[in-house]
C-alpha atoms as one frame of an Amber mdcrd trajectory, in Angstrom:
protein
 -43.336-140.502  40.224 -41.986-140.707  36.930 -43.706-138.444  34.517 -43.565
-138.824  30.257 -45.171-135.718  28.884 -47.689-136.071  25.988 -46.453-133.998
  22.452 -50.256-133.651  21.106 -47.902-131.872  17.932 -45.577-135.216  17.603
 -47.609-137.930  15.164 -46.946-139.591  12.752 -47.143-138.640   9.058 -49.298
-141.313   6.968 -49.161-141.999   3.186 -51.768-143.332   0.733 -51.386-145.335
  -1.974 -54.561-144.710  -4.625 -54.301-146.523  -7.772 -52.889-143.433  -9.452
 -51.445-141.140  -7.068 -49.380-140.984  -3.316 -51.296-139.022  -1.064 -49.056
-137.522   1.704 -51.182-135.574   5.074 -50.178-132.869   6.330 -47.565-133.683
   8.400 -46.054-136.361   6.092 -46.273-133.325   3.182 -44.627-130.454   5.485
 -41.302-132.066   4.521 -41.723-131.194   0.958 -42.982-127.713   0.862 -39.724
-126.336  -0.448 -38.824-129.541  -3.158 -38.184-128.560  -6.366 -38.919-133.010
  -7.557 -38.647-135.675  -5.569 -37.518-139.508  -5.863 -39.610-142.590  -4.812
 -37.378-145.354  -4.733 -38.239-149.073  -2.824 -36.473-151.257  -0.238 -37.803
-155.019  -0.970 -36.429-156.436   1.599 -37.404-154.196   4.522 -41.149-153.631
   2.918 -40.770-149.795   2.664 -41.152-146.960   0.211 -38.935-143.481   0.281
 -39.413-140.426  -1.049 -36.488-138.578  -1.368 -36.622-134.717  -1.480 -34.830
-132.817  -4.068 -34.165-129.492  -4.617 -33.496-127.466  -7.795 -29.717-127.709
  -7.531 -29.862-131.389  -7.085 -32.230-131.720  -9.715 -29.920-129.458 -12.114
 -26.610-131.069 -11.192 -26.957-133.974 -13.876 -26.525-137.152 -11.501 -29.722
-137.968 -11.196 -31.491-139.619 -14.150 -34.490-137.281 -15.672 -37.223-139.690
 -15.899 -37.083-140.507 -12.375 -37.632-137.145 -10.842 -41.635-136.783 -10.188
 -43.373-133.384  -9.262 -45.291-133.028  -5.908 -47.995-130.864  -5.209 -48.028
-129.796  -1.919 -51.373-127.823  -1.093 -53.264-126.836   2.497 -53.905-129.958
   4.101 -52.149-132.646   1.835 -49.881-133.779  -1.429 -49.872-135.174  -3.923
 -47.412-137.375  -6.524 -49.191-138.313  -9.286 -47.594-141.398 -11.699 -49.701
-144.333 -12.612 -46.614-146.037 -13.346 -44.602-145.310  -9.731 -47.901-147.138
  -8.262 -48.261-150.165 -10.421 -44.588-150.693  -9.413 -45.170-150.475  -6.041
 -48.247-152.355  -6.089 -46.394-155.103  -8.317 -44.056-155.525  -5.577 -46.120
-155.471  -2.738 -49.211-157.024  -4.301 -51.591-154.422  -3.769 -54.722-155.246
  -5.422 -56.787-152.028  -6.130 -59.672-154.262  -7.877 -60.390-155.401  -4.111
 -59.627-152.224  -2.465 -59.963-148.226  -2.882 -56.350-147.669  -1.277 -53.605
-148.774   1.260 -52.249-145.886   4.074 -49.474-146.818   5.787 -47.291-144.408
   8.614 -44.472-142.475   7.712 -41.617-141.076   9.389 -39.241-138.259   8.132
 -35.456-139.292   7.863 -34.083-135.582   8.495 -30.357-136.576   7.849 -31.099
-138.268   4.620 -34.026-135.734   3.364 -36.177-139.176   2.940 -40.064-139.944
   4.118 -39.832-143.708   4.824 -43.055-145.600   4.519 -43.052-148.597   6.320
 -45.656-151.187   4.801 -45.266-153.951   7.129 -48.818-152.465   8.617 -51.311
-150.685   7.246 -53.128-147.930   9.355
């Protein structure tokens, strides 16, 4: 008999897209408790969204343009990145319509080696 044990801990993170704000769960947020800013960048071609994590030093060093780092608020059960502007250009590309709909979730999977969440919106949940 070949036996796969369950990991009721092991699921996915999910991200929501809201026409102002990213809403991260829990387990998608856990990643970020400790970020001092973070970086949401897009990959066209593959359909996904990261957010990069970024810590204080990082931030400070001077390689990273200003303007892009965002704050995240990380509280019990969720966060939070709030920019009206990082949505509409994420909506642009991927043509979500928030007249039609409230919001668009979509998994998530942590990328430990390159401190990324990678949203993958070839399916919504």
């Amino acid at each position: 008999m070949s036996i796969e044990w369950i990991n009721p801990k092991e699921i996915h993170g999910t991200v929501t897209f809201y026409d102002s704000n990213i809403t991260l769960n829990k387990t998608a947020s856990e990643f970020f408790n400790d970020a001092y800013k973070v970086l949401v960048g897009i990959d066209r071609v593959h359909k996904h969204v990261v957010i990069k994590h970024i810590n204080k030093e990082e931030a400070l060093r001077g390689d990273i343009i200003k303007s892009n780092l965002l704050d995240i608020s990380i509280k019990a059960s969720y966060g939070r990145i709030n920019s009206k502007k990082v949505v509409n250009e994420i909506a642009d590309s991927f043509n979500f319509n928030f007249k039609n709909t409230n919001n668009y979730k979509f998994k998530a999977i942590w990328k430990s080696s390159d401190r990324i969440l990678e949203i993958d919106l070839n399916e919504e949940v």
